[in-house]
C-alpha positions in Angstrom: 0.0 0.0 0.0 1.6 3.7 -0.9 0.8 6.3 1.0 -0.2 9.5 -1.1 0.6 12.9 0.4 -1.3 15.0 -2.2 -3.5 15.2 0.6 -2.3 17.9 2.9 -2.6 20.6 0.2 -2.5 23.7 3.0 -4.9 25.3 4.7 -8.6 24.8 3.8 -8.2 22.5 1.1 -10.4 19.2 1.5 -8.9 15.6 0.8 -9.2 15.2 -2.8 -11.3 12.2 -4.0 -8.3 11.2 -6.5 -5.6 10.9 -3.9 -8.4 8.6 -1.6 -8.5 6.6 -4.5 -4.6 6.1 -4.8 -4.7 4.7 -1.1 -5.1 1.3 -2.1 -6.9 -1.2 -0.5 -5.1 -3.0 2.6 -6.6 -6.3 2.6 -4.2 -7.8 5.1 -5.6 -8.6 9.1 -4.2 -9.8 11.8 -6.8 -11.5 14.5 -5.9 -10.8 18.3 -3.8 -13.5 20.2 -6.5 -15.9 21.4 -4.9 -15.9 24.7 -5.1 -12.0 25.0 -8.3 -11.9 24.2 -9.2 -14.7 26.3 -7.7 -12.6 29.6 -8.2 -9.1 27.7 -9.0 -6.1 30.4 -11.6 -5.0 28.2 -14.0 -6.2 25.3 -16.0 -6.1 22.8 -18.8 -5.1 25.2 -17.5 -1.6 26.1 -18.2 -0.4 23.1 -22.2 -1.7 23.5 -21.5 -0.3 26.9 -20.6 3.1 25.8 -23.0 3.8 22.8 -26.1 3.3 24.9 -24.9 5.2 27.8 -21.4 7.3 27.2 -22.3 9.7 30.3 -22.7 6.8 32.4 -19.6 4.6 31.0 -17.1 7.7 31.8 -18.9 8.4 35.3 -18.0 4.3 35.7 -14.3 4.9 34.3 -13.9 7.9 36.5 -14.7 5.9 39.9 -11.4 3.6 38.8 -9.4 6.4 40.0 -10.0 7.4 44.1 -11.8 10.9 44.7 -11.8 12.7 48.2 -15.3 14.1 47.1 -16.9 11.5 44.7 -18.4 13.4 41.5 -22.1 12.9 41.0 -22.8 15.2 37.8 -20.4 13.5 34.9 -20.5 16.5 32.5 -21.3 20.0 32.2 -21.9 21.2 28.4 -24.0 24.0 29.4 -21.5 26.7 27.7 -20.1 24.8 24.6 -17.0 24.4 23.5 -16.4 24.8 27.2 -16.5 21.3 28.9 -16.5 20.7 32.9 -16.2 16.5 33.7 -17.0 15.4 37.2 -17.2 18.9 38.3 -18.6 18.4 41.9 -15.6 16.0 42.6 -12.4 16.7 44.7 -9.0 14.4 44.0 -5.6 14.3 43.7 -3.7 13.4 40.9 -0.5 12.7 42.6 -2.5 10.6 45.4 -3.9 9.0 42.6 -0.4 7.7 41.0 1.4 7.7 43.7 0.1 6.9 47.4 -3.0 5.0 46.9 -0.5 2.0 45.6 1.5 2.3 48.4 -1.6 2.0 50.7 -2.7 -1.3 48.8 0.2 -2.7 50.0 2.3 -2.3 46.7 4.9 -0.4 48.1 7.6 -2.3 46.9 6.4 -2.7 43.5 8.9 -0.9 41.1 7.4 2.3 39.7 10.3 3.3 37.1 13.6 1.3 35.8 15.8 4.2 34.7 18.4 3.7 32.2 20.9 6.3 32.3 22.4 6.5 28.2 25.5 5.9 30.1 24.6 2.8 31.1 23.7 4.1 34.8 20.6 3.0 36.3 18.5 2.9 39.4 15.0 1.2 40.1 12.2 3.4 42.2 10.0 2.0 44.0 6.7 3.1 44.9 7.1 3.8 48.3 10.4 5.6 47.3 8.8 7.5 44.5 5.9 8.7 47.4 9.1 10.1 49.3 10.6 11.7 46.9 7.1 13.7 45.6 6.8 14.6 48.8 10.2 16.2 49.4 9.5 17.4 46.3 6.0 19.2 47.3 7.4 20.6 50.3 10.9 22.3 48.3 8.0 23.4 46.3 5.9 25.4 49.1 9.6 26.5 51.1 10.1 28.0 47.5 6.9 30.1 47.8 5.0 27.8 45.2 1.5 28.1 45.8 -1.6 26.1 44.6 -2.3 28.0 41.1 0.8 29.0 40.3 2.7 27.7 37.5 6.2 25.9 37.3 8.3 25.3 33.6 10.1 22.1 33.8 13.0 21.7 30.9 14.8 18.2 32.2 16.1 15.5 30.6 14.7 12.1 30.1 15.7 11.4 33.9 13.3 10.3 37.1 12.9 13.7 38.3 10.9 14.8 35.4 8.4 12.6 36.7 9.3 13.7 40.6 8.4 17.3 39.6 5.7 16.7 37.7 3.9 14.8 40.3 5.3 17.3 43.1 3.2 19.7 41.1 0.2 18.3 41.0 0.2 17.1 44.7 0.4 21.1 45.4 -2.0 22.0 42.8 0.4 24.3 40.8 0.4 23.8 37.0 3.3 22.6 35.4 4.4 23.6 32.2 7.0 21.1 30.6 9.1 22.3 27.8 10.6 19.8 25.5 14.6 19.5 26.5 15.8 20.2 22.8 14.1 23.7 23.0 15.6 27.0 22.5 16.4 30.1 25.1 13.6 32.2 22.5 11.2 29.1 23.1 11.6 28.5 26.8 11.3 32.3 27.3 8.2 32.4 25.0 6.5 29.8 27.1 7.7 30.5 30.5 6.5 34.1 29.6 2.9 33.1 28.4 2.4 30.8 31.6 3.4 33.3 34.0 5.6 30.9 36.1 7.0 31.6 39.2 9.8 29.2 39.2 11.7 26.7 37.0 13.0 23.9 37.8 15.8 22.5 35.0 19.2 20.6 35.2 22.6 21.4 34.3 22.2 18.8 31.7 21.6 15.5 30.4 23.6 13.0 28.4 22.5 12.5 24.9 24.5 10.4 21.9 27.3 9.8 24.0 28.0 13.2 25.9 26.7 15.4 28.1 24.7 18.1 26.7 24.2 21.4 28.7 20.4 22.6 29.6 21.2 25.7 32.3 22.6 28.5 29.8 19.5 27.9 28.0 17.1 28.6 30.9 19.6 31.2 32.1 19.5 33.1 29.1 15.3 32.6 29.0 14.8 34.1 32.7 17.0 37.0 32.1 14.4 38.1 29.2 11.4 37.9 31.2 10.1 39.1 34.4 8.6 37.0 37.5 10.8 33.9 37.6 11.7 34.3 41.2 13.5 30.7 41.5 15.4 28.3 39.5 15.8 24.7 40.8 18.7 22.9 39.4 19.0 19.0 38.9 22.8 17.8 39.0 23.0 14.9 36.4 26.1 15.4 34.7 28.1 17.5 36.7 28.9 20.1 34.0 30.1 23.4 35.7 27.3 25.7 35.4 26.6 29.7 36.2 25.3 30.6 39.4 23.0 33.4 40.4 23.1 33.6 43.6 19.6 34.2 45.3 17.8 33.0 42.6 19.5 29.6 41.8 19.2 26.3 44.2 20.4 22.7 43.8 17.5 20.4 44.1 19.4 17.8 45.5 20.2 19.9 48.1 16.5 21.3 49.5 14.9 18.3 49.0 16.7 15.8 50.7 16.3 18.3 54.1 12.7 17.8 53.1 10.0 16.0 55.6 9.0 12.8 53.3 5.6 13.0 54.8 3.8 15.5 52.9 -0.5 15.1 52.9 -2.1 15.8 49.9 -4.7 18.3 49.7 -7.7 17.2 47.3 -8.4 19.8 44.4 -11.7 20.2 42.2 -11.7 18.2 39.3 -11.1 21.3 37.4 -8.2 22.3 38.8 -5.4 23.0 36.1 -3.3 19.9 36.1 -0.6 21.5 32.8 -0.3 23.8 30.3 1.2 22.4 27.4 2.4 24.5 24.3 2.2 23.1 21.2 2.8 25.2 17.2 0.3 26.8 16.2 -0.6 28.3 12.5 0.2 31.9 13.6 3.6 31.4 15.3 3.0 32.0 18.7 2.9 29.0 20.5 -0.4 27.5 22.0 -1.0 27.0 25.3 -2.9 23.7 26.0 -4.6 23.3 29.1 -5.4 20.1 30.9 -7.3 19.8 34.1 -7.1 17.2 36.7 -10.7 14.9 37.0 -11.5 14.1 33.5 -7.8 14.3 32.2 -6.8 11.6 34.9 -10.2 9.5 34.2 -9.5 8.9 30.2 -5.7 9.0 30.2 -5.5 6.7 33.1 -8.7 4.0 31.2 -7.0 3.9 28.2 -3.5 3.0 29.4 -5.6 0.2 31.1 -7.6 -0.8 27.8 -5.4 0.1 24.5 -2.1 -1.8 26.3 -4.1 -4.3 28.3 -2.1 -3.5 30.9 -1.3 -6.4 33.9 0.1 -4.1 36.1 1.1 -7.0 38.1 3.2 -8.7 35.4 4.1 -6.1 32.6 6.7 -4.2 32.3 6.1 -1.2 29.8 8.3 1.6 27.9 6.9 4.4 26.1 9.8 5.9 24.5 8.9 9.2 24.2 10.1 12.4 25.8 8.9 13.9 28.5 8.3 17.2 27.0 5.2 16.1 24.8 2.1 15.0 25.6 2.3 11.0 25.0 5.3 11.6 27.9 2.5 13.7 30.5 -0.1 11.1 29.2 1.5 7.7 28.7 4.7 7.6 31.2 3.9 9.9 34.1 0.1 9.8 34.3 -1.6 6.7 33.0 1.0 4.2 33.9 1.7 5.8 37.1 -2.6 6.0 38.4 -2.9 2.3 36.9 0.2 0.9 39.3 2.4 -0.1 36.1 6.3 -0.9 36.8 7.8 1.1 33.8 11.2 2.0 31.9 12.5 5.5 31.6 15.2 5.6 29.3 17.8 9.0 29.2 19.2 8.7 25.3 19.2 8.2 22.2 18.2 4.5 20.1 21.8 4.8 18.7 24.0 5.3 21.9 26.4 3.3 21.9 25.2 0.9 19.2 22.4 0.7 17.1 20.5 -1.9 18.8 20.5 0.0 22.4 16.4 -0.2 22.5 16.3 -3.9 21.7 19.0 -4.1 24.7 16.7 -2.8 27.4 13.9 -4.9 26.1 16.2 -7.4 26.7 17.7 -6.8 30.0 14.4 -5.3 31.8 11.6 -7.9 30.1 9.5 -5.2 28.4 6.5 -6.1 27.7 4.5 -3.5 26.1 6.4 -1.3 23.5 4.8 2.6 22.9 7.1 4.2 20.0 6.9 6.8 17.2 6.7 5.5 13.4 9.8 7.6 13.0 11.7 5.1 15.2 10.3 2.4 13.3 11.5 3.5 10.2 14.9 4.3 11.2 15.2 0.9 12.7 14.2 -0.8 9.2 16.8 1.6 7.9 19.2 0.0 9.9 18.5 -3.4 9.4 16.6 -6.2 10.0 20.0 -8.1 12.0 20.1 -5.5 14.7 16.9 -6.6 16.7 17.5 -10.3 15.7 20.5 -10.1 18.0 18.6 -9.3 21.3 15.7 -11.8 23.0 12.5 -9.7 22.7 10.2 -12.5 23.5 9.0 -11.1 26.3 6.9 -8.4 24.2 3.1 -9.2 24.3 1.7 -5.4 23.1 3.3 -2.9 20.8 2.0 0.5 20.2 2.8 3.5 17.8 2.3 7.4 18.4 2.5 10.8 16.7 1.9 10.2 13.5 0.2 8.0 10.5 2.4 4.3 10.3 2.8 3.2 6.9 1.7 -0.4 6.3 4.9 -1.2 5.7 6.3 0.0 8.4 4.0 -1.4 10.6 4.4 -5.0 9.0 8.1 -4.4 9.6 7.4 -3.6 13.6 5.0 -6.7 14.0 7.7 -9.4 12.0 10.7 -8.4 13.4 10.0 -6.3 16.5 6.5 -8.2 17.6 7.7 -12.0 16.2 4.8 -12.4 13.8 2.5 -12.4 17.0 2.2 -8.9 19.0 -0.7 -7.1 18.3 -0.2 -3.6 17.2 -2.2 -0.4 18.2 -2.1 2.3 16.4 -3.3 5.1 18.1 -4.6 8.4 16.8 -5.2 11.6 19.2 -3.0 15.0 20.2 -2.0 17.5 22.7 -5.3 18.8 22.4 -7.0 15.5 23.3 -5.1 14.6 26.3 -5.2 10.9 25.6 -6.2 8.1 23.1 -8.9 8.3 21.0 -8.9 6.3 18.2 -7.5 2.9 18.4 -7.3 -1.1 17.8 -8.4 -2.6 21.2 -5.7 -5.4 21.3 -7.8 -8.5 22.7 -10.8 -6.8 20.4 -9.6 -5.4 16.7 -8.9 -7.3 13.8 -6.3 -5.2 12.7 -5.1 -3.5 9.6 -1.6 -2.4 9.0 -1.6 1.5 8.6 -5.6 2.5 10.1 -6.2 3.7 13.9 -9.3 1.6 12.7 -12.3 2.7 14.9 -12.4 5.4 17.9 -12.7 4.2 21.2 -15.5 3.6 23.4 -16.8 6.4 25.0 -15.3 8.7 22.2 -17.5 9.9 19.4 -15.2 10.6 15.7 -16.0 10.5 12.2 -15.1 11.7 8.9 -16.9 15.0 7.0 -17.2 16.8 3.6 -16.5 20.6 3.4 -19.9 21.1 4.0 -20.0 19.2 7.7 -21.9 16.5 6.1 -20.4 12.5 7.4 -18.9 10.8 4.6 -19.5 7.4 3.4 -17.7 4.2 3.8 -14.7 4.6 1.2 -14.9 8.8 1.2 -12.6 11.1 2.7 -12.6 14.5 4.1 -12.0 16.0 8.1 -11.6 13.8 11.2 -13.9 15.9 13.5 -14.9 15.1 17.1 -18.8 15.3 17.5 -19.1 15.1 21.4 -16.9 16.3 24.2 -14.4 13.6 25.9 -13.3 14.3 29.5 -9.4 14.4 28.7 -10.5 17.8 26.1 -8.6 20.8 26.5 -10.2 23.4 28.3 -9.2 26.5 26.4 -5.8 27.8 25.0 -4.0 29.4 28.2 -5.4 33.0 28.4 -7.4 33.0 25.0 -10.8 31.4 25.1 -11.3 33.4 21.7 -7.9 32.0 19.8 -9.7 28.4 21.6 -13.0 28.6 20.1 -11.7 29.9 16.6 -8.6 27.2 16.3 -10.9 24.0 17.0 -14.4 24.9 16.8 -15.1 27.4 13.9 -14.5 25.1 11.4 -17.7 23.0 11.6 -20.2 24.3 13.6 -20.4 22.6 17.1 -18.0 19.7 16.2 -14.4 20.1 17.5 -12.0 20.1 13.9 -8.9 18.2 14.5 -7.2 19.5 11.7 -6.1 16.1 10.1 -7.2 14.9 7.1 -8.8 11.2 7.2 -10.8 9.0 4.9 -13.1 5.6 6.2 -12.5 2.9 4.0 -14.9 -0.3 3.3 -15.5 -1.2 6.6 -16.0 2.5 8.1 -12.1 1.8 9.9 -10.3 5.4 9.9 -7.5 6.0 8.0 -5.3 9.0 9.3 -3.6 10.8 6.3 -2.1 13.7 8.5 -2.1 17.8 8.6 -4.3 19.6 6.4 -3.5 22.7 7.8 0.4 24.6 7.9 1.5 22.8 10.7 3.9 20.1 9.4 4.5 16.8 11.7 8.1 16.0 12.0 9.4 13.1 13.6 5.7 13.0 15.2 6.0 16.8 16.8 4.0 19.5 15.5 5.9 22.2 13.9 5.0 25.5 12.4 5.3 26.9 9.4 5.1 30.3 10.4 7.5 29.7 13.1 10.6 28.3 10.7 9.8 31.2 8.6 9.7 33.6 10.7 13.2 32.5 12.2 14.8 32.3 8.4 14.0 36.2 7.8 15.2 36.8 11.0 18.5 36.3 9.4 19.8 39.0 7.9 20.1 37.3 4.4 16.9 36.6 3.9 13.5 38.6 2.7 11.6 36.3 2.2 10.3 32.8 3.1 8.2 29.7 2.3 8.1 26.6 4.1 6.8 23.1 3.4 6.3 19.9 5.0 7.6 17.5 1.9 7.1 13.4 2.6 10.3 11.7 4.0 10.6 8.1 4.6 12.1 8.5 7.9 10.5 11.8 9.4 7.1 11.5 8.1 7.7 14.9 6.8 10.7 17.0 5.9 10.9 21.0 6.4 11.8 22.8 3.3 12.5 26.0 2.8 12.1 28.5 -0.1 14.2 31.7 0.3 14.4 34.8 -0.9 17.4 36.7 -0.4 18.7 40.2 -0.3 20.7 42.2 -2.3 24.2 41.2 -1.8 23.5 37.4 -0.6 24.4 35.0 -3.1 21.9 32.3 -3.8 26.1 30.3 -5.3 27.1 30.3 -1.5 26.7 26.8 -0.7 28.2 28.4 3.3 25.2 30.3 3.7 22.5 27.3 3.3 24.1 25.7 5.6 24.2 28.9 8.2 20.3 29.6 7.4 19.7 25.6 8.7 21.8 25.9 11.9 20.2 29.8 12.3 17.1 28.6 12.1 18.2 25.3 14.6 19.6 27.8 16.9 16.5 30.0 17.1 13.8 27.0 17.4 15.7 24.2 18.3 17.6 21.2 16.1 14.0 19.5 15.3 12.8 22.3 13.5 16.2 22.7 11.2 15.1 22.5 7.8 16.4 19.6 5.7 16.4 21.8 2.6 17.2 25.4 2.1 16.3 26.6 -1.7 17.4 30.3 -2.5 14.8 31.2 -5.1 14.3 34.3 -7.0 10.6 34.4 -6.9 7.8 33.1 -4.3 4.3 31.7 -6.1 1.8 33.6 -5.0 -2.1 34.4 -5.8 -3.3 37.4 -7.2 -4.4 38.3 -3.1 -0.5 37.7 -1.9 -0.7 34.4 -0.4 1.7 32.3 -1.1 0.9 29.0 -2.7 2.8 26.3 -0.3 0.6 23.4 -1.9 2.9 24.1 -5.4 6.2 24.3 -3.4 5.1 20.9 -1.5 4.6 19.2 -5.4 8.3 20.4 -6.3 9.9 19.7 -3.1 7.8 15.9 -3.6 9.1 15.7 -7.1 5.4 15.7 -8.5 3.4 17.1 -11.1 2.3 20.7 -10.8 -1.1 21.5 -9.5 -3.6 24.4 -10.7 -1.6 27.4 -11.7 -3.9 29.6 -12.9 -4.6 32.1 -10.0 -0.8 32.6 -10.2 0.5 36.3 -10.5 2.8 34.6 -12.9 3.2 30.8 -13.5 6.1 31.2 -14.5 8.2 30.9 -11.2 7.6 27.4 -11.1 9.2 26.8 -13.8 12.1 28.6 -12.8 12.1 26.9 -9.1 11.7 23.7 -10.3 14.8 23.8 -12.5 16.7 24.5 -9.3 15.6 21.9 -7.6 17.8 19.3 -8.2 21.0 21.2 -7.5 19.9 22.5 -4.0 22.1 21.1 -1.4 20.4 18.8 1.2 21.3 17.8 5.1 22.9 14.5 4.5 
């Protein structure tokens, strides 16, 4: 099966019939593992369950977690888009993951096996992992942290991620994780919007082979904005770092003179848990907000049903980092309320040797695998004899995130990753969504290689035309929510207007998830990614008005156009159209590569374009906008699309003779 990407043709622009047609027909199925199925923790029933009573199947998810003040109204949609789940009920999320294990006598399960990249590691028990959140909690309040206040967290892939996190949450302040490969622009951008108080970061973490430094970058974010009164400093790799004295304070050293009793105070259900920021189509970075009943009731269900999770007998490693949302969702919060013993791992799937994942399968008995399709591919890249050196019989589930998995891939993942026998699930939801929503159950689904197949019970998707109308079997258009889901977003931090226009204004009273999708013969969704100018690299969301912006921020460049172009191991590619000013020559093979590290240095190394193209001209309609659906056909090597509102059709021409030449990142 080929995967067409004609079908994110920029902002507005419906899923053409023709490219559906060119996705063709899977006809491959893999039936569950009868002994799965036989044992599964949820079945085909829920989904009878939930379609005759979806108010009353979440009201019995949410009494799976333990409230201080049990909920009795399940949902309040009296001022749409504006959702409130369980809103008469009072919890604690870090109770919830943390203490309630330890009082069911679980204390000495293991909560997280770390794996250092240097080959360090340490296991934390439950019982442990209580102590430390409650040091943490109480370093938090001696700070001044109150509940309310918010606290930026840029860490590496290390236990205290989780520690503060949870410390957090057990306080009732809002965290606000940024993604450790960030920029000082984008820490200060988000630490700015949040308002936080304090930040808590390391001096740095190790990553391919050698530590990399995280202070100067949070140093140089704080001195640009106001209200930061501390910053709490992890010591992992004992780099020398600046000190400002005052502000700065080793949390090694005020948490271990920390009282590890710490009570938890129980917080409406509608208290803000996090504010995640995530690209948005006008460059300044959204601010997703997540509260703390209905957030912990559908993240903490579906790590339960998608990964059948045994929390007695599994072992499970999501992969990702902690920075996005499948790391708040799927290692600190679901696993973590459900009991599950888990593996945190520091680096990279490279360091030292290629087959370092398959390794800690190995040595730790993973069960249940959650990775990106970008892994996966690289991993085929690398060969099919790296994974068959390492025993990875011990994996029952296997689960892929962030983006659409190509058939192929995921045949690859299932034969040489799964042994012909794992069931795959391939789930489908976002930041926005705060957990699973579409996905294979694995002791239910038949399932198909490449489709998220069917949404969950309890969650209420399908596929529409431009005009709001549902599809039929075999059509394509929008994936579009049509009820509200107790892990929603509330609003976008401090702009319930930006909120209602981004998601809802699309299709009247249906949330728009801006991904293209079509429903094939069987009414199984089939993803087919952006539709809008957000491009999804490596499975993170990344703006194209952001890695413009940051290219004509150089003082070479005029102008800009960017474009997510298909890539067999990103999922898409960034490249960039440029314009360039007088002097600047378009021959200086020195500059393309300075605009790709400029524009790494301003955003971060994710969001460094692949290609950089100095052209003389941009495409653009007779209205100015510039036509990023004709650069995405040269930069995918296809043929042209309508020209004809052009100013002058000509500049393709001229930009697609240059093509070939332009230099790419090897």
């Amino acid at each position: 099966m080929v995967w067409d990407t004609t079908d994110t043709l920029g902002k507005g622009d419906v899923v053409s019939n023709e490219s559906l047609a060119n996705l063709l027909k899977e006809e491959r199925r893999f039936a569950p593992p009868a002994d799965l199925a036989a044992a599964a923790n949820v079945t085909a029933e829920a989904y009878e369950q939930a379609k005759a009573d979806r108010l009353g199947f979440w009201a019995e998810q949410a009494r799976r977690l333990t409230w201080a003040t049990e909920p009795t109204e399940t949902l309040d949609w009296s001022n749409p888009p504006f959702a409130k789940w369980f809103a008469d009920g009072k919890l604690n999320v870090a109770y919830n993951c943390v203490d309630r294990h330890v009082e069911a006598g679980n204390g000495d399960r293991v909560a997280i096996h770390f794996e250092g990249e240097p080959g360090d590691s340490r296991a934390i028990t439950y019982a442990e992992l209580k102590d430390e959140v409650s040091r943490a909690a109480n370093a938090l309040t001696e700070l001044g942290v109150q509940t309310g206040d918010r606290v930026a967290v840029y860490l590496p892939m290390i236990p205290e991620a989780v520690v503060a996190m949870l410390a957090c949450a057990r306080i009732g302040a809002a965290h606000s994780v940024v993604f450790g490969g960030f920029s000082a622009d984008a820490i200060a951008a988000r630490i700015q919007d949040a308002d936080a108080k304090v930040v808590i970061t390391a001096d740095g973490g190790y990553r391919r082979g050698k530590p990399s430094a995280l202070k100067p970058a949070v140093d140089d974010a704080v001195s640009r904005v106001e209200g930061v009164e501390k910053v709490l400093v992890v010591q992992r790799t004992k780099q020398d770092v600046a000190w400002t004295e005052g502000r700065d304070v080793w949390w090694h050293e005020i948490t271990q003179k920390q009282s590890a009793q710490h009570t938890p105070e129980a917080f409406d259900a509608e208290q803000p848990l996090f504010i995640l920021y995530t690209s948005g189509t006008t460059g300044k970075p959204k601010g997703i907000l997540h509260t703390s009943g209905g957030y912990l009731t559908q993240a903490s269900y579906t790590h339960h049903a998608v990964f059948d999770l045994k929390p007695e007998t599994d072992v499970y490693w999501c992969t990702a980092d902690i920075g996005w949302v499948t790391g708040h969702s799927y290692i600190t919060y679901g696993p973590l309320s459900n009991g599950a013993t888990q593996v945190i791992y520091e680096g990279t799937p490279d360091t030292p040797h290629q087959g370092r994942f398959w390794e800690i399968v190995q040595k730790y008995g993973v069960t249940i695998l959650y990775t990106a399709p970008t892994a996966i591919r690289t991993f085929m890249k690398w060969g099919d004899d790296i994974p068959a050196k390492f025993d990875l019989s011990s994996l029952r589930v296997l689960g892929s995130v962030g983006e659409p998995i190509n058939p192929e891939a995921w045949m690859w993942y299932r034969k040489n990753i799964g042994a012909d026998k794992c069931p795959i699930v391939d789930t489908w939801w976002q930041t926005e969504t705060g957990a699973m929503m579409i996905s294979p159950l694995p002791g239910v689904t038949e399932t198909k290689p490449g489709s998220a197949q069917r949404a969950l019970p309890g969650i209420s998707a399908t596929v529409v035309d431009d005009e709001a109308r549902e599809v039929p079997d075999g059509g394509g258009g929008y994936l579009v929510l049509t009820e509200p889901w107790p892990s929603m977003l509330r609003t976008i931090w401090g702009d319930d207007q930006r909120f209602i226009d981004t998601y809802w204004s699309r299709f009247e009273g249906k949330y728009f998830a801006g991904d293209g999708a079509k429903k094939d013969d069987d009414g199984d969704i089939w993803l087919l990614g952006r539709v809008d100018d957000v491009m999804l690299v490596s499975g993170h969301n990344i703006s194209t008005t952001e890695v413009e912006s940051a290219l004509v921020s150089h003082p070479s460049v005029a102008e800009a156009a960017v474009v997510g172009a298909a890539d067999e191991t990103t999922g898409q590619a960034i490249v960039a159209f440029v314009i360039l000013r007088g002097t600047a020559s378009a021959d200086d093979e020195g500059l393309v590569a300075d605009l790709r590290n400029h524009v790494g240095a301003t955003l971060g190394p994710i969001a460094k374009p692949k290609r950089v193209l100095p052209v003389a001209e941009l495409p653009k309609t007779r209205s100015g906008k510039i036509m990023r659906r004709l650069l995405r056909d040269v930069a995918e090597n296809r043929e042209l699309g309508d020209v004809t509102t052009l100013t002058d059709s000509s500049v393709m021409d001229l930009i697609q003779t240059k093509l070939p030449a332009a230099a790419s990142e090897d």
